[in-house]
C-alpha positions, 0 to 999 in steps of 0.5 A, spaced: 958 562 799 956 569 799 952 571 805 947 574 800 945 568 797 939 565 797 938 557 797 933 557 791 926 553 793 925 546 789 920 546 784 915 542 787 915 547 794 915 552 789 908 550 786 906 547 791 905 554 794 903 557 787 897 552 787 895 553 794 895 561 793 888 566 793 892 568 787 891 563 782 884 561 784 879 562 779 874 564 783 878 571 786 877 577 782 885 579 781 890 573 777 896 577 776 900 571 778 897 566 773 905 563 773 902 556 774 898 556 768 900 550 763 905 548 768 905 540 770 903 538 776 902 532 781 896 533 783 891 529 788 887 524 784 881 526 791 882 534 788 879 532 782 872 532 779 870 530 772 868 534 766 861 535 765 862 537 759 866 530 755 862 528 749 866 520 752 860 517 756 862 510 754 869 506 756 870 499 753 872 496 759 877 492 757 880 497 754 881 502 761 884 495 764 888 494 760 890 503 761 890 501 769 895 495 768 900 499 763 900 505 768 900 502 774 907 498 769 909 504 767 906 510 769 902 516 766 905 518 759 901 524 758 899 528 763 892 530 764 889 537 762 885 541 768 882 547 770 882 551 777 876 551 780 879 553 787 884 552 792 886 544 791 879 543 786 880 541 780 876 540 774 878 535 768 878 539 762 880 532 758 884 525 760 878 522 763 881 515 760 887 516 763 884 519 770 878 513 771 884 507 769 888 511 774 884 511 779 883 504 778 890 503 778 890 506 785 894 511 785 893 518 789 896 523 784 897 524 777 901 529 773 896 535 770 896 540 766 893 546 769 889 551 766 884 556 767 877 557 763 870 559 764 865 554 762 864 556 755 872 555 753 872 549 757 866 547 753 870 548 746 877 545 749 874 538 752 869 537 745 875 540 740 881 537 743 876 529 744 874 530 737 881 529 734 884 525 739 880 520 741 877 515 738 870 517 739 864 513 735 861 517 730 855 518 734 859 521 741 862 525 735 856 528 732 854 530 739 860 533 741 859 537 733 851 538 736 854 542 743 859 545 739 853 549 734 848 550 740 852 551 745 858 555 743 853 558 738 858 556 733 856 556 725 856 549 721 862 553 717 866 556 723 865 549 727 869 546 720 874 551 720 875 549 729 876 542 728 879 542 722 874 538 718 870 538 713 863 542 712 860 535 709 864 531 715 860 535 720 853 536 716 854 526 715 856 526 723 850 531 725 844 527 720 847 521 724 842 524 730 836 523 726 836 515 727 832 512 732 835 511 739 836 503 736 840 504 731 844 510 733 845 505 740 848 499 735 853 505 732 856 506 739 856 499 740 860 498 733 855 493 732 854 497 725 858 501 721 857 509 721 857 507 713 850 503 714 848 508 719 849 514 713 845 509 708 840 508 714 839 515 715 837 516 708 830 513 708 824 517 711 820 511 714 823 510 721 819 503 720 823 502 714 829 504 717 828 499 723 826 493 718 832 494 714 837 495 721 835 488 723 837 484 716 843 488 717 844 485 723 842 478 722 843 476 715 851 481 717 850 485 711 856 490 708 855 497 707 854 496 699 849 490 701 845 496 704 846 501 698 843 495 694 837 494 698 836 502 697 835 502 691 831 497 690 826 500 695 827 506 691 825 503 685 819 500 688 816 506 690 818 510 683 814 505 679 807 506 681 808 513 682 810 514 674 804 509 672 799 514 676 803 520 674 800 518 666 793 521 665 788 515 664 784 514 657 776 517 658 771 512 655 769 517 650 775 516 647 775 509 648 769 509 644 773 512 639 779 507 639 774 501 638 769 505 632 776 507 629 779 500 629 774 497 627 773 502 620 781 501 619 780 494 620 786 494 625 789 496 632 789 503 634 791 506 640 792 511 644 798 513 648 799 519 653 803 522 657 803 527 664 805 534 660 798 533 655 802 531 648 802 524 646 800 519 639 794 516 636 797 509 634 795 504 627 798 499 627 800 494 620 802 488 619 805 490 612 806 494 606 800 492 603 797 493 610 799 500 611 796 502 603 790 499 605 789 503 611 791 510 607 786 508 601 780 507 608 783 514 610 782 519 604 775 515 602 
């Protein structure tokens, strides 16, 4: 063997010294060796901290144990995303179902992608990457499109263009937040559908709203079942408005109807509508009817 080789150090060494380099701390002034970043690493599950900016706050409990018994089987499949936060202090960036069923499992380390970001890319990264892969419920999601706009300070359309959705998906996620704080629970819960809750969310009296969510509830209703209540309740509200709409018959010309009715010896009415126009109306029962009244009218 040549006297200048060198033996080569293993990969865990190697990055194990990258990690613990001022170097590739976030928090030092110079990342010239940025050889780290996007590599995996195992890293220990204590030097990791969880994202404060995941749109995920509820994880079904059966769901993560059944995670925490397949990765305690089989191990992590994918690994976790992270950002550096210092030396051996990390910040998930996403994976926290995969993190939390670990840390159930018992394990001290998990494999981990390592990246570097300030907090607004972090942002964007945890909200975008959780909006596609994660099963979200509509509101988690509508929260995350939410932050996304307000914090990130992105447009309805270039938010589309990020998460590779449509304008109208987001604008029906977002009106999604309008719903009282019941309704918008029952949605997280799965105990509606973001069907009925976009039905719901149509209807401008929050009491309504309220009232027609419990039948849902109780009496199980589909989303069409919903649709159909609607539009009942629409009807309901048009009618009187279009009876009101029509202006009213004054008492002078009432007179007249009646003085006139009974000259013609006959019904006469008179019919308005909202733009001012309408008809003055004689009624007949027959030919000899309509001649006898033609006859009264050119005396």
């Amino acid at each position: 063997m040549s006297s200048n080789s060198k033996k080569r150090p293993a990969l865990g060494k190697g990055l194990s010294a990258l990690l613990e380099s001022s170097l590739t701390d976030i928090t030092s002034e110079d990342l010239s060796d940025a050889s780290v970043l996007g590599s995996v690493a195992l890293l220990p599950i204590s030097a990791i901290e969880a994202n404060p900016f995941n749109p995920r706050t509820h994880f079904e409990e059966d769901a993560l144990n059944e995670l925490k018994e397949s990765i305690a089987t089989h191990g992590i499949i994918q690994p976790i995303t992270v950002r550096k936060l210092g030396r051996s202090k990390y910040q998930l960036i996403s994976g926290e179902r995969r993190f939390k069923a670990s840390q159930l499992a018992g394990l001290r380390e998990i494999p981990a992608y390592i990246r570097v970001a300030n907090d607004q890319t972090m942002l964007e990264m945890a909200l975008v990457e959780n909006i596609q892969r994660q099963d979200l419920n509509a509101i988690e999601v509508a929260l995350s499109y939410h932050r996304l706009i307000q914090e990130c300070n992105l447009t309805q359309e270039k938010l589309a263009q990020q998460v590779s959705k449509s304008r109208t998906s987001i604008t029906n996620h977002l009106r999604l937040l309008k719903l009282p704080a019941k309704i918008q629970l029952a949605v997280r819960e799965n105990e509606i559908s973001m069907g009925h809750a976009r039905a719901l969310v149509g209807i401008e009296d929050e009491n309504k709203q309220i009232e027609i969510f419990d039948r849902v509830i109780n009496e199980q209703l589909s989303v069409r079942d919903v649709e159909n209540i609607l539009r009942e309740e629409k009807s309901k509200t048009e009618e009187p408005k279009k009876k009101e709409a029509k202006p009213a018959v004054t008492n002078q010309q009432i007179d007249f109807t009646q003085d006139f009715s009974d000259k013609v010896a006959a019904k006469v009415q008179i019919k308005k509508q909202p733009t001012g126009n309408g008809k003055l109306i004689i009624n007949f029962n027959s030919e000899v009817d309509l001649n006898r009244i033609i006859e009264i009218l050119n005396e």
